[in-house]
C-alpha positions as CSV (number, residue, x, y, z in Angstrom):
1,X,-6.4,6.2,-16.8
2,X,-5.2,4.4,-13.8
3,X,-4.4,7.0,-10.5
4,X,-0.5,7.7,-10.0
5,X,0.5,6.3,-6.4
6,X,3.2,7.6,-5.1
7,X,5.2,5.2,-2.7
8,X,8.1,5.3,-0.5
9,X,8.7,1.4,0.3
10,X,11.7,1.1,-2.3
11,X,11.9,-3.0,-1.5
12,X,8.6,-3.6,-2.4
13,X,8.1,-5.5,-6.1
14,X,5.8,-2.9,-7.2
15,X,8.0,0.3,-6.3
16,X,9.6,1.8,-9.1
17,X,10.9,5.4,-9.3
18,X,9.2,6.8,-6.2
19,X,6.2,5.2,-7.4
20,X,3.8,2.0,-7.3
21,X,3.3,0.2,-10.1
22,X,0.8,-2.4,-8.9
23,X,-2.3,-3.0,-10.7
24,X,-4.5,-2.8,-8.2
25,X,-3.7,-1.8,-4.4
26,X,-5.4,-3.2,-1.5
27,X,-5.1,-0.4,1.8
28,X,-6.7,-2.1,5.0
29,X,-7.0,-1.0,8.8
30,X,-4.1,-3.1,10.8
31,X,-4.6,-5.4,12.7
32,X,-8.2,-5.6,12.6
33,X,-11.4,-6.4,11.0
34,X,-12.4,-4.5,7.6
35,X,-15.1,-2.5,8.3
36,X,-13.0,-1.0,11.1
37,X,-11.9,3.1,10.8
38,X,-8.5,4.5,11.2
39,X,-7.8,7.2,13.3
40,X,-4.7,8.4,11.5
41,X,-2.0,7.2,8.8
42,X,-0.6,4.7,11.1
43,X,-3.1,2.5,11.6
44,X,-3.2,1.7,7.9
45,X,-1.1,-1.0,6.2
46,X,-0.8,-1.5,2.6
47,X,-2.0,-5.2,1.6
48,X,-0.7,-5.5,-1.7
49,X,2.9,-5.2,-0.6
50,X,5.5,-7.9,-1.6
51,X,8.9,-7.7,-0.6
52,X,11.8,-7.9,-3.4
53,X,13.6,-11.3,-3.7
């Protein structure tokens, strides 16, 4: 069972009805490398996002 992802970016490809329907979703630190740490929920950046056409 794949986990339910709710997302709130409603021009990304993969949003669909409040969700993310992406098969997989890569979350990094931004702007730096990937074994950094984040110190709160803006210094993450979701990866996987593409925006619609």
């Amino acid at each position: 069972m794949s986990p339910k992802v709710k997302c709130r970016v409603a021009n990304c490809i993969y949003w669909q009805d409040g969700g993310c329907r992406a098969d997989s979703i890569t979350v990094a630190v931004q702007g730096t490398p990937n074994t950094s740490s984040a110190h709160n929920d803006r210094d993450t950046e979701c990866e996987t996002f593409q925006a619609r056409a």
